[in-house]
N, C-alpha and C positions, 0 to 999 in steps of 0.2 A: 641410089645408094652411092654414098661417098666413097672413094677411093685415092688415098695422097700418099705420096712416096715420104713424106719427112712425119715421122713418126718413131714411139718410143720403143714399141718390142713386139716381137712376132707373136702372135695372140694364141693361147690355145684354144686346142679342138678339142670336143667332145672322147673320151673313154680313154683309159692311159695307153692300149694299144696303139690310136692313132694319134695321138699326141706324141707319141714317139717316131710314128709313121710318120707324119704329115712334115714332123723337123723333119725328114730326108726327100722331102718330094714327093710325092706319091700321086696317085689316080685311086680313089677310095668310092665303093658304092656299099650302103647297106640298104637292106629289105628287111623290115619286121612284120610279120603275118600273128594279128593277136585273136584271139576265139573269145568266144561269150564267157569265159569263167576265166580269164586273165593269164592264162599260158599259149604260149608261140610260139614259132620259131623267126630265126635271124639269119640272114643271108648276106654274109660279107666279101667281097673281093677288094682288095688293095695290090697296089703295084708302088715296087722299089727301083730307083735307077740301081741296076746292078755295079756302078761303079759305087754308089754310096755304099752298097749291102758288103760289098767285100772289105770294105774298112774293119767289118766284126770280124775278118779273119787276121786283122792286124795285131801283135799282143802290146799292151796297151790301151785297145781300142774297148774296152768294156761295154759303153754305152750303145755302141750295134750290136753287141752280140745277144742285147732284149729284144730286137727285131723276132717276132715267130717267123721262121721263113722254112720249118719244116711240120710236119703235121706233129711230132713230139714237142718241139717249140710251142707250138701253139697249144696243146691239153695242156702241158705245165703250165702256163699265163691261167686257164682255165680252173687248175687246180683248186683255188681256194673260191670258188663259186659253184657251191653245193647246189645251186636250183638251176647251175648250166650244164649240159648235155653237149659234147659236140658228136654231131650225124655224121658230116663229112667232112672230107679235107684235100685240095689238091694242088698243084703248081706247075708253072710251069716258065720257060724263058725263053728270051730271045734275042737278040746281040742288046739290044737296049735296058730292056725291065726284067726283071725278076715279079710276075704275078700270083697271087695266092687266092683262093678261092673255101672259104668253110662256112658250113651250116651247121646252126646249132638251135636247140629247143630252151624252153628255160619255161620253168614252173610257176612261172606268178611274175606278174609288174615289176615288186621289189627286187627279184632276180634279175630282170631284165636291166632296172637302173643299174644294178651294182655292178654288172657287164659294162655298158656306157658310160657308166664314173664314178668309178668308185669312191671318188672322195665327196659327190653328193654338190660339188660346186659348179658344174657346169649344167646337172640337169634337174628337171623339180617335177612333179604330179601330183595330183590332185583328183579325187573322187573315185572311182571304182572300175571294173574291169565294164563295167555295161555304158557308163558314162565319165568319161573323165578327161583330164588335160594334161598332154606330157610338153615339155621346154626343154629341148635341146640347143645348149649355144655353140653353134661353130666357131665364131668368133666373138671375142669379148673387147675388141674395137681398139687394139694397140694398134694396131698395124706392125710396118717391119721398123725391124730395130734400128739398121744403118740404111741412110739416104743413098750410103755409095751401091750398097748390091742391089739396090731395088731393078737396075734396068738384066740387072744377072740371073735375079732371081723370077721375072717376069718370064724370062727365054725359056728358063728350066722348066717353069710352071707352065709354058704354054701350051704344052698338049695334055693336062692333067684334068681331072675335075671331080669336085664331090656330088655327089649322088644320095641324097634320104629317100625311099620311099616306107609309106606303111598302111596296111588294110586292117578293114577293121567287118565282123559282121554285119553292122549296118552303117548306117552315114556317116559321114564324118567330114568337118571340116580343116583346112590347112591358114596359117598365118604365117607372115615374116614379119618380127618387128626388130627393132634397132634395141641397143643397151639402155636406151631411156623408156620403152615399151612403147613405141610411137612405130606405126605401120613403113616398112619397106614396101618396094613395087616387086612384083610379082613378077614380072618379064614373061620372058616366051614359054621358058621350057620348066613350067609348072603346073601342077593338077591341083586345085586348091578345092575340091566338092568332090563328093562321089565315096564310095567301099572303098576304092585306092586314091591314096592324098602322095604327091611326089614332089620333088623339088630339085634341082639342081645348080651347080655356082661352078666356075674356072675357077681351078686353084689359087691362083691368083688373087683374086677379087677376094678369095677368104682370108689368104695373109693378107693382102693390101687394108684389110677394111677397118676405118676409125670409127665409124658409128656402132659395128657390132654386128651381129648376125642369129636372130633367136627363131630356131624352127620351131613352132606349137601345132600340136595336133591336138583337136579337140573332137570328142564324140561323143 
């Protein structure tokens, strides 16, 4: 998997949640647990450098203050996703991160995307709750915007990382492929066969990456 510092712009991530999250750094893991009739639940924790999070207490600062970083933050994000449920919600900090932790259920597939992207461009499916194929893209292969903070933005990123996992009742298999649909390597720390299909990347390596980043779960 390619990774070059001179590139045009920092790439989005999957769901507006962490496409807002992830522009401030963060450490992000989901879990999706789906049943034989297309409803689940979602298992999220994301981590903020608390020096970024306190910018939304700046006035001016609007654009943090979309951060959820308390459990009413977070149901209002919720709000307008009728087939989402959130179960829990918790946080907590520590001189570096502010970490958030919530579980949430959701009534059907199409709930689920609309949770992940709501604008429907980052994720796709196909077929039905018993057999089908979800496309998640992490990165859509801009990489970062300016060549000068790439060695800043490496530092920050360097103890972060994203985290997919998802089960399924019976088999299922996992892919990486790149923005042209052409297979990435799988590397160490991925489950690609089995009930649980997982993946994970350094933060880094998802801003950095110019060929793209498409997690596909097939069952």
């Amino acid at each position: 998997m390619k990774s070059k510092s001179k590139s045009k712009s920092i790439p989005a991530i999957l769901m507006p949640l962490v496409l807002l999250l992830l522009s401030s750094c963060l450490g992000l893991s989901l879990d999706i647990a789906l049943n034989q009739n297309g409803s689940g639940t979602v298992a999220l924790e994301y981590q903020v450098l608390r020096a970024l999070e306190s910018l939304g207490r700046l006035d001016g600062n609007e654009r943090w203050n979309a951060i959820p970083v308390g459990r009413a933050d977070f149901e209002r994000s919720l709000d307008r996703l009728p087939e989402m449920k959130l179960l829990s919600f918790s946080s907590k900090e520590d001189e570096k991160n502010l970490t958030s932790a919530a579980r949430m259920e959701f009534s059907s597939i199409t709930g689920l995307l609309a949770f992940l992207d709501a604008g429907g461009r980052r994720s796709s499916f196909s077929g039905d709750a018993r057999s089908g194929r979800l496309v998640l893209t992490l990165s859509e292969g801009a990489g970062i915007e300016n060549p000068g903070l790439d060695d800043l933005i490496a530092e920050i990123s360097s103890s972060y990382a994203v985290s997919i996992s998802m089960s399924f009742p019976g088999e299922g298999s996992l892919e990486l492929l790149d923005k042209q649909g052409m297979p990435l390597p799988l590397g160490s720390e991925f489950n690609a066969s089995g009930r649980k299909l997982s993946c994970s990347f350094p933060l880094y390596e998802v801003l950095s990456s110019e060929d793209g980043i498409n997690v596909v779960f097939s069952w």
